[in-house]
FIKOLZA-1660 file (N, C-alpha, C; in steps of 0.1 Angstrom, whole numbers, plus 5000, padded with zeros to 4 digits):
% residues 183
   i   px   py   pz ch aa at
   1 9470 8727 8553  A  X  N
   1 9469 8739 8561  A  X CA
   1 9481 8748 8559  A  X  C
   2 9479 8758 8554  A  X  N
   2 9490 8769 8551  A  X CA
   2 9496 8776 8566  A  X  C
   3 9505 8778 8566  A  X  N
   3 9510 8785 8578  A  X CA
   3 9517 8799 8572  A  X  C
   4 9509 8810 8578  A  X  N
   4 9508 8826 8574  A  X CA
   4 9515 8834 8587  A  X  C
   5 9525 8833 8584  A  X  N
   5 9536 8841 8594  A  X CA
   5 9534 8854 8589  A  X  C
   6 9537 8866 8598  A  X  N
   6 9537 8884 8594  A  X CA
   6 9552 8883 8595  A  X  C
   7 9551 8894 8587  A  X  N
   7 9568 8898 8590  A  X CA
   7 9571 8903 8604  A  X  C
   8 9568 8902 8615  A  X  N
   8 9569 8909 8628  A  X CA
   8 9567 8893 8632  A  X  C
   9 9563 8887 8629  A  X  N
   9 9560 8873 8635  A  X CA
   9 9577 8868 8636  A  X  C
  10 9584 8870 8624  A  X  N
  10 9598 8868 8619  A  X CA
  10 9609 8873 8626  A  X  C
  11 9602 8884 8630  A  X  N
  11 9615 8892 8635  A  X CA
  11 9619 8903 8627  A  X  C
  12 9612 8898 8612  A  X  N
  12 9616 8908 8601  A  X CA
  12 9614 8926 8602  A  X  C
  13 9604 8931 8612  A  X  N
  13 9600 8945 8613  A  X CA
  13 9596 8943 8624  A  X  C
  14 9598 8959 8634  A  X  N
  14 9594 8959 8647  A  X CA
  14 9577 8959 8646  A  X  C
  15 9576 8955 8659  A  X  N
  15 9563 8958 8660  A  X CA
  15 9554 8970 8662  A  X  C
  16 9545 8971 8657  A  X  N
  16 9533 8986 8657  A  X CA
  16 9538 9000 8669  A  X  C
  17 9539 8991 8676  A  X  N
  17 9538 8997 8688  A  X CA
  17 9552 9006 8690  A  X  C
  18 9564 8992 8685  A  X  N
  18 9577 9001 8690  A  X CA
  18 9579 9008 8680  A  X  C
  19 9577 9007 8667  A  X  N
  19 9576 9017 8658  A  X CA
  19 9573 9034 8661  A  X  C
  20 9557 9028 8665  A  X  N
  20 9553 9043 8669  A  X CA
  20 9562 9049 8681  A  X  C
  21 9566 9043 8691  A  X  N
  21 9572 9047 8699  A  X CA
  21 9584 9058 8695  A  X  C
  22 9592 9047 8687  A  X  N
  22 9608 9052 8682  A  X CA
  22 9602 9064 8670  A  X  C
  23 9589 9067 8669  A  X  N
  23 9586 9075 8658  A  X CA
  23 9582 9088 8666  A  X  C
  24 9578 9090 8681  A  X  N
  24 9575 9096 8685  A  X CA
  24 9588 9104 8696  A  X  C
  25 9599 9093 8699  A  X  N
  25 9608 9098 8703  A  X CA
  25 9618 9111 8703  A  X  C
  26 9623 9109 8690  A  X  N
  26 9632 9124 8685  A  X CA
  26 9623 9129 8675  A  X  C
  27 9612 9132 8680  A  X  N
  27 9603 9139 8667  A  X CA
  27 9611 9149 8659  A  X  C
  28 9617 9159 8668  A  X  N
  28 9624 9172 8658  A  X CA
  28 9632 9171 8652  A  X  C
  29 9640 9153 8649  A  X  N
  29 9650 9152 8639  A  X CA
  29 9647 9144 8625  A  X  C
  30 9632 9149 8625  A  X  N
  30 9623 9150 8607  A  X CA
  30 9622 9139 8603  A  X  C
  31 9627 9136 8590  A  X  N
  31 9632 9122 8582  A  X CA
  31 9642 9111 8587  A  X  C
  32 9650 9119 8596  A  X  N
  32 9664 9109 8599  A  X CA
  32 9658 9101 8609  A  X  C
  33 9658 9090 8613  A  X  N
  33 9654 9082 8621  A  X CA
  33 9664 9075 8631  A  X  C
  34 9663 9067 8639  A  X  N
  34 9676 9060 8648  A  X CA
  34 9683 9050 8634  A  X  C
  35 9671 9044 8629  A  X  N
  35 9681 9036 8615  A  X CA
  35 9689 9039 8606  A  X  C
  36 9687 9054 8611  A  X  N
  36 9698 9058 8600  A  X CA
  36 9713 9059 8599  A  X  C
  37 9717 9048 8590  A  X  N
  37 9731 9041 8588  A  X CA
  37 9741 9048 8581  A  X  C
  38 9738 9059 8585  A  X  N
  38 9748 9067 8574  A  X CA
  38 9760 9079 8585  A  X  C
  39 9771 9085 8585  A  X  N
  39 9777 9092 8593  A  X CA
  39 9769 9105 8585  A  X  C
  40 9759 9111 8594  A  X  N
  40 9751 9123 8584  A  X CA
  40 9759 9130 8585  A  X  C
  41 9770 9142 8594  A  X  N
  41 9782 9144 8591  A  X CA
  41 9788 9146 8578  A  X  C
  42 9790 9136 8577  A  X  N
  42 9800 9132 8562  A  X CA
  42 9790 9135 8553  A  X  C
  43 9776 9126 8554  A  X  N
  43 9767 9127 8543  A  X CA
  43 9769 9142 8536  A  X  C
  44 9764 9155 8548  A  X  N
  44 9758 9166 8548  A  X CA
  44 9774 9171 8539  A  X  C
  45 9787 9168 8543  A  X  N
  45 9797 9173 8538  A  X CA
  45 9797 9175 8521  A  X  C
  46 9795 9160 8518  A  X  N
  46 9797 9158 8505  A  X CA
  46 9788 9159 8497  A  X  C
  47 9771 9164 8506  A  X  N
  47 9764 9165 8497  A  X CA
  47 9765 9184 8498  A  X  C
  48 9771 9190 8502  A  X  N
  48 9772 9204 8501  A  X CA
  48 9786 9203 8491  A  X  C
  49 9795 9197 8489  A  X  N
  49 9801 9198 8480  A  X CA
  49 9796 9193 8459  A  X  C
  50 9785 9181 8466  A  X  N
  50 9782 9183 8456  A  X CA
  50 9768 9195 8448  A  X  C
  51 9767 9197 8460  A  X  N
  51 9762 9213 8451  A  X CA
  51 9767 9224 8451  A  X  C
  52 9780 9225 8457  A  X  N
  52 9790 9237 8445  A  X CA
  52 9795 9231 8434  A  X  C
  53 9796 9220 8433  A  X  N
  53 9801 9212 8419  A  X CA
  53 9788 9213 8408  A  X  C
  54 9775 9214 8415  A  X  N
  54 9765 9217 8403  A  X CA
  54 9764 9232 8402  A  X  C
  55 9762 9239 8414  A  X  N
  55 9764 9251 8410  A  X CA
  55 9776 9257 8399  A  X  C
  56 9787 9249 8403  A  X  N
  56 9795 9256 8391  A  X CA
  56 9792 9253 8375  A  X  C
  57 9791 9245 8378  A  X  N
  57 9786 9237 8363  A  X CA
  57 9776 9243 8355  A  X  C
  58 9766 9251 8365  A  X  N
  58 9754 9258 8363  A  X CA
  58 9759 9269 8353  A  X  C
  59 9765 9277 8364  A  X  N
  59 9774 9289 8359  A  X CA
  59 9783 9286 8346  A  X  C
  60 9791 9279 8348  A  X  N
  60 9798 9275 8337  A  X CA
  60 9791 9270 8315  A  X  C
  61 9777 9261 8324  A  X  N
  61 9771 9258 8308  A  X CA
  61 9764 9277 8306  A  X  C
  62 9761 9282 8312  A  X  N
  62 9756 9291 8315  A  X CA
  62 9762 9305 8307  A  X  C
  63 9775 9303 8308  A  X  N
  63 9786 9313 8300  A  X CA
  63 9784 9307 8292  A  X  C
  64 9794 9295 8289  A  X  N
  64 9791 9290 8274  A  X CA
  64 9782 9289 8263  A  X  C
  65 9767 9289 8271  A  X  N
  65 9755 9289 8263  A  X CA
  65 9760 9301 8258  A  X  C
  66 9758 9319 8264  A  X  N
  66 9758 9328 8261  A  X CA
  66 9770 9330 8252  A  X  C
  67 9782 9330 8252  A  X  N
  67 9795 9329 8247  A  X CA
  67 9801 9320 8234  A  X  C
  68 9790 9310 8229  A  X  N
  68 9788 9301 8218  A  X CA
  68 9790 9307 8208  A  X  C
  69 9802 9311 8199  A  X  N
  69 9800 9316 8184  A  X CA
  69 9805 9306 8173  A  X  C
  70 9802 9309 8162  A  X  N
  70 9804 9298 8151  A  X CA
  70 9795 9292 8141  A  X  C
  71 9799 9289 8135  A  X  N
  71 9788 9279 8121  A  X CA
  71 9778 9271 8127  A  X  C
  72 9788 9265 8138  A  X  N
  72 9779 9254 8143  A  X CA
  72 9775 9258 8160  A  X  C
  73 9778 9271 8160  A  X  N
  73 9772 9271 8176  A  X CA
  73 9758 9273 8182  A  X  C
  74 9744 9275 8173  A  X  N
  74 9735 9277 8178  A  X CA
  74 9730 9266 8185  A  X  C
  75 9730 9250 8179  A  X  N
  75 9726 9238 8182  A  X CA
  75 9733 9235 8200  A  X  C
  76 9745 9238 8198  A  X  N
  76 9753 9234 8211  A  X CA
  76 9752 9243 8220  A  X  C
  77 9749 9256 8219  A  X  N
  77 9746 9266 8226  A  X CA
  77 9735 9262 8231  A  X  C
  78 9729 9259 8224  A  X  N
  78 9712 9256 8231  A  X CA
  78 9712 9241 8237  A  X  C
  79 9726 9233 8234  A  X  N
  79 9725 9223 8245  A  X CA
  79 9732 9223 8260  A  X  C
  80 9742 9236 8257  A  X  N
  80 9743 9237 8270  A  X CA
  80 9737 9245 8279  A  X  C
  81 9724 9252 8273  A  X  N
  81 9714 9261 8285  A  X CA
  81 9703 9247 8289  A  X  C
  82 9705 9237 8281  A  X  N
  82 9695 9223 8286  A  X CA
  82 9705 9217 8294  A  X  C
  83 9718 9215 8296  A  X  N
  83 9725 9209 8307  A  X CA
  83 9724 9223 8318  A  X  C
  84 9727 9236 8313  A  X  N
  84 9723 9245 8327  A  X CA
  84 9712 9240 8337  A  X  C
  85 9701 9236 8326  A  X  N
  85 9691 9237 8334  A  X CA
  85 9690 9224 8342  A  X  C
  86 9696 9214 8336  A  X  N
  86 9698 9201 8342  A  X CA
  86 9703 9203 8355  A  X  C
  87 9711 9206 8353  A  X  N
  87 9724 9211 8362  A  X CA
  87 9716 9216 8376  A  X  C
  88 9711 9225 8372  A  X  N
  88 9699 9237 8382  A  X CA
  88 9694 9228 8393  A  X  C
  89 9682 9220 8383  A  X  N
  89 9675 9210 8392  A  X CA
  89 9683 9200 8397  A  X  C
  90 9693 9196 8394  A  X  N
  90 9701 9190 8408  A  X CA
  90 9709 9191 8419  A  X  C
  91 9711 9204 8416  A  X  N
  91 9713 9217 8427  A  X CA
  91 9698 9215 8439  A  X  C
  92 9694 9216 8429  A  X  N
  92 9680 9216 8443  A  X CA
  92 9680 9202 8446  A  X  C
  93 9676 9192 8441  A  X  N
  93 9674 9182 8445  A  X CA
  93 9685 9180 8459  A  X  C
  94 9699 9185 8457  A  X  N
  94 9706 9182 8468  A  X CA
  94 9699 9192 8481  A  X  C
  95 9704 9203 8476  A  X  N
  95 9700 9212 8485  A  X CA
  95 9687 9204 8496  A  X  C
  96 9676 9201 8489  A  X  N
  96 9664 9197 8493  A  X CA
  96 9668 9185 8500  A  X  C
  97 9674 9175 8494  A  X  N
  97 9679 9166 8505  A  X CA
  97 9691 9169 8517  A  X  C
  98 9697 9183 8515  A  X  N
  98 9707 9183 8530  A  X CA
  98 9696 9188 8538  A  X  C
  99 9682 9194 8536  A  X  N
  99 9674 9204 8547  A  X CA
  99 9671 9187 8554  A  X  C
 100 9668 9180 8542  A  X  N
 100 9654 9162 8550  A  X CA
 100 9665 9160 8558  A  X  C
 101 9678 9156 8556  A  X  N
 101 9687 9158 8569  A  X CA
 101 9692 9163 8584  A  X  C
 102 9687 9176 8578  A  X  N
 102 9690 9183 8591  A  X CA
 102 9701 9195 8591  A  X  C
 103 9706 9195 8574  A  X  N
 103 9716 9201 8575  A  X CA
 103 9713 9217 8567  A  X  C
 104 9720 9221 8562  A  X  N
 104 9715 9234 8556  A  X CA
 104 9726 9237 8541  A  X  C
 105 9720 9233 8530  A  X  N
 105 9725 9243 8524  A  X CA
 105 9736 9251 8524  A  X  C
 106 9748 9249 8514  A  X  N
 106 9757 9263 8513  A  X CA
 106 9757 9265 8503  A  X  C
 107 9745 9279 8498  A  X  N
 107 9746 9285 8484  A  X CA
 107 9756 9297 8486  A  X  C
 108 9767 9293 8499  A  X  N
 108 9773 9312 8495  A  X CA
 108 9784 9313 8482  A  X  C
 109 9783 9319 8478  A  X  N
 109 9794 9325 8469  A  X CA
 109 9811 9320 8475  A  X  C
 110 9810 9326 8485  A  X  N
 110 9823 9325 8492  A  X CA
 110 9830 9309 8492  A  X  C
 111 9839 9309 8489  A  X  N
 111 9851 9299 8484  A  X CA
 111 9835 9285 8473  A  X  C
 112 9832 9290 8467  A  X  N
 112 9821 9279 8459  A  X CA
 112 9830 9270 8447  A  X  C
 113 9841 9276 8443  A  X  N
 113 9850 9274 8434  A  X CA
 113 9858 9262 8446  A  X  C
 114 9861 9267 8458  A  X  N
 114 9868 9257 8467  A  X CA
 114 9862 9246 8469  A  X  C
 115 9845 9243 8472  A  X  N
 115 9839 9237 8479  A  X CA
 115 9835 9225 8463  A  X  C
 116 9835 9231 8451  A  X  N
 116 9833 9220 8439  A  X CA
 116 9844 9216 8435  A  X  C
 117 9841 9200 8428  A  X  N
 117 9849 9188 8425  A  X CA
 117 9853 9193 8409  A  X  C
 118 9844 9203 8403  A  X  N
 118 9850 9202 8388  A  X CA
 118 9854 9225 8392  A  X  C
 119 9855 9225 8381  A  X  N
 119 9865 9236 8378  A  X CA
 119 9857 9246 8372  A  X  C
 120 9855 9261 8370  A  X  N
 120 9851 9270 8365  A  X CA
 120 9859 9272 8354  A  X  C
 121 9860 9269 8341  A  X  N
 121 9873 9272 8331  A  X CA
 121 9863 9272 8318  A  X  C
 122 9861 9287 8316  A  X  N
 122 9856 9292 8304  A  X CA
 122 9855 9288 8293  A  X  C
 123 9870 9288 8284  A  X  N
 123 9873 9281 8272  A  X CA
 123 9871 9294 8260  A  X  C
 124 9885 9295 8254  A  X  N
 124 9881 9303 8245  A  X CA
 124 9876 9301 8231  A  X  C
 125 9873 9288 8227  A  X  N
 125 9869 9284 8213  A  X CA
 125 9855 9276 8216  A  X  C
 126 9846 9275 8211  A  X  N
 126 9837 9260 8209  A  X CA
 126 9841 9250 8213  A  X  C
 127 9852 9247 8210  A  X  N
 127 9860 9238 8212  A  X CA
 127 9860 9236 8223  A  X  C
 128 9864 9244 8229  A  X  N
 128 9877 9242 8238  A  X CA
 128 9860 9246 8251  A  X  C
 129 9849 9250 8252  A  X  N
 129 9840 9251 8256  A  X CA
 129 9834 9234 8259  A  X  C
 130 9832 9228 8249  A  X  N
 130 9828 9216 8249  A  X CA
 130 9838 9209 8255  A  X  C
 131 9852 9209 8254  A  X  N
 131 9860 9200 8265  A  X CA
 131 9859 9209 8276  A  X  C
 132 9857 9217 8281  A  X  N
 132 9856 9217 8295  A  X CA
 132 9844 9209 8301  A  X  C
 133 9836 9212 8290  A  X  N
 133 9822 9206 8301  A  X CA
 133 9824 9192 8301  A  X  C
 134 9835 9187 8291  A  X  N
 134 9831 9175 8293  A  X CA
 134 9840 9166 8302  A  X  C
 135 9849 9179 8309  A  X  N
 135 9858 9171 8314  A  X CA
 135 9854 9172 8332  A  X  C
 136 9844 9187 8335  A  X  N
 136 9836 9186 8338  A  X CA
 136 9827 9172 8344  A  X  C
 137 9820 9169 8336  A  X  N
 137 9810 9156 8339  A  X CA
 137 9819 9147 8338  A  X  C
 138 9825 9149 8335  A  X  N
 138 9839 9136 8339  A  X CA
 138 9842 9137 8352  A  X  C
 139 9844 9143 8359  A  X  N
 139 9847 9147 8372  A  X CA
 139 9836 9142 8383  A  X  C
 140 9823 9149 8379  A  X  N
 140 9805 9150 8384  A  X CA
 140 9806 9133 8384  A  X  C
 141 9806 9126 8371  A  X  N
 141 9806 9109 8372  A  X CA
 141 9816 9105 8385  A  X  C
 142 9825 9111 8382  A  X  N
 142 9836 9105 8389  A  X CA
 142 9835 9101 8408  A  X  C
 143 9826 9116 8408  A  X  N
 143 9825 9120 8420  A  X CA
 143 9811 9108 8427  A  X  C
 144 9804 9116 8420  A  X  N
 144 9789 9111 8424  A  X CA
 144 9788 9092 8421  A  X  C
 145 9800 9085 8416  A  X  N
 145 9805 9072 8413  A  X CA
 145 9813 9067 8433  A  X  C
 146 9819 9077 8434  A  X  N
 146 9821 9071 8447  A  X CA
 146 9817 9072 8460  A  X  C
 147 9806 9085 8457  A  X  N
 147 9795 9089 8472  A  X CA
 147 9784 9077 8469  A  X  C
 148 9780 9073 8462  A  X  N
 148 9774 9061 8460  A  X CA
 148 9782 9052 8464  A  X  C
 149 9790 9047 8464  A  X  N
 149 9797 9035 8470  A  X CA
 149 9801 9037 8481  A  X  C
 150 9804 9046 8489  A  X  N
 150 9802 9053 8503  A  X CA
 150 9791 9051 8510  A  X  C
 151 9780 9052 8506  A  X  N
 151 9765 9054 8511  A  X CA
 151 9761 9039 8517  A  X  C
 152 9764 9029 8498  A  X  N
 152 9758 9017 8497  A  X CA
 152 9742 9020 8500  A  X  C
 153 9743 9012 8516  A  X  N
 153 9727 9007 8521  A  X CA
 153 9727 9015 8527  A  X  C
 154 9738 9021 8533  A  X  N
 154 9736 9030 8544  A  X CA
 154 9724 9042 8549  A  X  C
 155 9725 9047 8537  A  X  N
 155 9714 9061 8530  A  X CA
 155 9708 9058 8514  A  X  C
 156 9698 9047 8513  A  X  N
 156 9693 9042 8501  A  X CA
 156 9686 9056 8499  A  X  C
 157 9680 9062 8504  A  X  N
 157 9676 9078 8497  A  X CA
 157 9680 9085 8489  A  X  C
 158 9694 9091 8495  A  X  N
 158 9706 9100 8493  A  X CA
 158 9708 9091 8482  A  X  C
 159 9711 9077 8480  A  X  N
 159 9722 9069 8473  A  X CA
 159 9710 9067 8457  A  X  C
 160 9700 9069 8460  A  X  N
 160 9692 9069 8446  A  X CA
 160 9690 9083 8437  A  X  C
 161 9690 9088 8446  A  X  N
 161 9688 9107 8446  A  X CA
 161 9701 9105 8437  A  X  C
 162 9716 9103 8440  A  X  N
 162 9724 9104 8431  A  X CA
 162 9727 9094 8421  A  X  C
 163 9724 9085 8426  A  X  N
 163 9718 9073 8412  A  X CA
 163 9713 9081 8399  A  X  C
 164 9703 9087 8402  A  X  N
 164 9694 9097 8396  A  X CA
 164 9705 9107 8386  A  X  C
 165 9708 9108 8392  A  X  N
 165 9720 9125 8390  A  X CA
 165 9729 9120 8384  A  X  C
 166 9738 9106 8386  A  X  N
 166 9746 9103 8378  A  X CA
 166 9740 9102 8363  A  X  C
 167 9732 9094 8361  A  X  N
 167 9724 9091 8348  A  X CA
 167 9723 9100 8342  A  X  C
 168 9718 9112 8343  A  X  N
 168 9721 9125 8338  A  X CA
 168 9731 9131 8334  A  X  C
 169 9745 9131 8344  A  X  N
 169 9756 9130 8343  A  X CA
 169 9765 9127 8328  A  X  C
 170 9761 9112 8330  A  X  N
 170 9766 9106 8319  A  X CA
 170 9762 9103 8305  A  X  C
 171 9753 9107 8304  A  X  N
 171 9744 9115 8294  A  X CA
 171 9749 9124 8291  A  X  C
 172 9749 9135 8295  A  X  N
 172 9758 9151 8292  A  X CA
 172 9769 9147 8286  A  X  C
 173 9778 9133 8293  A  X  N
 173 9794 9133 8290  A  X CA
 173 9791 9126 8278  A  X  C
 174 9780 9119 8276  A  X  N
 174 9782 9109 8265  A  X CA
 174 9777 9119 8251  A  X  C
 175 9770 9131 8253  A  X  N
 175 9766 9140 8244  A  X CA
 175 9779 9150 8238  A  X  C
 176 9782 9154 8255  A  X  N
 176 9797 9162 8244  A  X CA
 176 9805 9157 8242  A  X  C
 177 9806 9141 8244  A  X  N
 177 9815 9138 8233  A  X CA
 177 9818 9133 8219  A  X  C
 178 9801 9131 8219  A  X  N
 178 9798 9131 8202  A  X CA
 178 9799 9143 8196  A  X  C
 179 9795 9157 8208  A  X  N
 179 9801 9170 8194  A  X CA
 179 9815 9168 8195  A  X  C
 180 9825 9164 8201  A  X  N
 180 9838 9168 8200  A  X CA
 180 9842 9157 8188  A  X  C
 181 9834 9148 8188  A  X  N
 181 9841 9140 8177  A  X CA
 181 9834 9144 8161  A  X  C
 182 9823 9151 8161  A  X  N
 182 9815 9159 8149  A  X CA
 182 9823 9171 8146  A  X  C
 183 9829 9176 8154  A  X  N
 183 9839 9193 8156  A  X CA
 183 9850 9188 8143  A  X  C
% end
């Protein structure tokens, strides 16, 4: 005779009832729930800094695409309007996760250069274009390396969301720096 315990039998999840309960409680605070292990606070901080860090980045492949001259600039010109665009959609992706929070977005202009982890720095050669960006995602890794380890369990959402974003991340850095070693 098998013995078929529920997970609520365990202890393991609340039961039906207090679920719905605690689901009906703070209805107007959306996604966030009482389990939620995270200082949202902090979350909302660093995840508004890291979308001026993609915003800049935006802007930045953005020049460069357009600003690309040389033998060999069409190829890399057109890889950095595909990191723009990378770039773009994880702008939103944040943005979209500080609203599920509760928090809002800062697309303003005003201090955006203050509020991001990498740097707006033009570059006047091809060169010198591709090490920015790549020092750039050096930075973006760097960052999005230790809001993950901040988060942990705490916000598995947020913490996959940049999971996500890193991997992209380092991809970019692992791309310009095969042009800089082709250059």
């Amino acid at each position: 005779m098998t013995n078929k315990t529920s997970p609520t039998d365990t202890g393991f999840l609340s039961d039906v009832q207090t679920l719905r309960a605690r689901a009906r409680k703070h209805i107007e605070e959306g996604a966030v729930t009482g389990n939620y292990g995270a200082d949202r606070d902090t979350v909302l901080k660093l995840l508004n800094e890291a979308l001026a860090t993609e915003l800049v980045c935006v802007l930045r492949y953005r020049r460069h695409h357009f600003m690309a001259k040389g033998i060999h600039a069409e190829p890399i010109a057109a890889e950095f309007k595909i990191h723009a665009d990378e770039e773009q959609a994880h702008a939103d992706q944040i943005a979209a996760r500080i609203v599920q929070l509760g928090g809002e977005p800062d697309f303003s202009p005003d201090g955006l250069a203050a509020r991001s982890h990498s740097e707006y720095v033009e570059g006047d050669s091809l060169k010198d274009m591709i090490r920015e960006n790549l020092v750039a995602e050096r930075v973006a890794i760097e960052s999005y390396l230790e809001m993950i380890q901040y988060l942990g369990d705490r916000d598995p959402t947020t913490r996959r969301m940049l999971e996500g974003i890193l991997a992209v991340e380092e991809e970019h850095a692992d791309e310009l720096a095969d042009m800089l070693s082709s250059e």
